[in-house]
N, C-alpha and C positions, 0 to 999 in steps of 0.2 A: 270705799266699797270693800265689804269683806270678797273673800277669795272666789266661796260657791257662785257669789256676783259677779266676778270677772267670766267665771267659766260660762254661766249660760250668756253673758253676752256675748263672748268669744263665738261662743257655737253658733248663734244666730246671723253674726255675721260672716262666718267661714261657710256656713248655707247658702250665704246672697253672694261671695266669693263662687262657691260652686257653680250656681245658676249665671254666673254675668260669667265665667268661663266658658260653660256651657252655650251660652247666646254668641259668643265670637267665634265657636265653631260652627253654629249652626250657619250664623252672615256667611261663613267664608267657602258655608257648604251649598249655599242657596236653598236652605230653608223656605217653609211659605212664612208669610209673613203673620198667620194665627199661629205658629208653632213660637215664633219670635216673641211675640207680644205675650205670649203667655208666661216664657221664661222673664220675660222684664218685670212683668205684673210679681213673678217671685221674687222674684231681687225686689223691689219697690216694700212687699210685705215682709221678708226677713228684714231690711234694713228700720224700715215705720217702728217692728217688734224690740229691736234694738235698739230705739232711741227711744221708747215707750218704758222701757225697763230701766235705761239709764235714768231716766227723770224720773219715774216713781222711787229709788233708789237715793236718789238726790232728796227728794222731797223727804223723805223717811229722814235721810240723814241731818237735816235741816230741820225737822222735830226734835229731834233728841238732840240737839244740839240745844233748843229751847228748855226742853225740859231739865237737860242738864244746869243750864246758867239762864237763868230765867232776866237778867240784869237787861232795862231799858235798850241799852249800848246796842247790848249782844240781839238783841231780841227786833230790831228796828234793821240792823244788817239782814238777818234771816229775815226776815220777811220781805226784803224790799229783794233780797235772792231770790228767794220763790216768786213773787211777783215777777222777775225779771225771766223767770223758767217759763213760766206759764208764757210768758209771752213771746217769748223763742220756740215754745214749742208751739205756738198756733201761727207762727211765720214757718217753719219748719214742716207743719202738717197741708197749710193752702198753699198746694203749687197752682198758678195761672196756668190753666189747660188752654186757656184763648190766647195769649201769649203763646205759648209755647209751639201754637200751631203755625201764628202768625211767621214766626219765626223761622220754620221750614221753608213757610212758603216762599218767603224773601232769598 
């Protein structure tokens, strides 16, 4: 990743850093619980933006890597990477909400 890339995803996640600080003061202040959930839903969408960015950044890098060295080899690695992204990220993007409740509830 070049450098300007490190930085907006640094910032993205010292946002969701901020907000999940933020949310352990609120617990510790007894906040309600729509004040809570709002600050989580932030943290949930800075971190989503940051891992959105890393993989499209990947992918980029992952073309030019083809186009650089076009040879079977090189070209059968990258691909079967990005296939293996794409499919990290749609594990990474469904979280089981029924799960997760069920979970509580035990």
């Amino acid at each position: 990743m070049r450098p300007e890339e490190h930085t907006e995803i640094v910032r993205r996640l010292r946002s969701a850093e901020g907000h999940l600080h933020a949310i352990t003061g609120m617990v510790k202040d007894g906040k309600t619980c729509e004040q809570i959930l709002h600050q989580l839903h932030a943290v949930q969408a800075a971190i989503q933006s940051a891992s959105c960015l890393i993989l499209i950044q990947q992918v980029e890098h992952c073309l030019d890597v083809l186009q650089q060295n076009p040879s079977p080899d090189n070209s059968s690695i990258e691909i079967k990477r990005l296939v293996d992204l794409y499919k990290y990220s749609l594990i990474f993007s469904s979280i089981d909400v029924h799960r997760e409740i069920e979970e509580v509830k035990t």
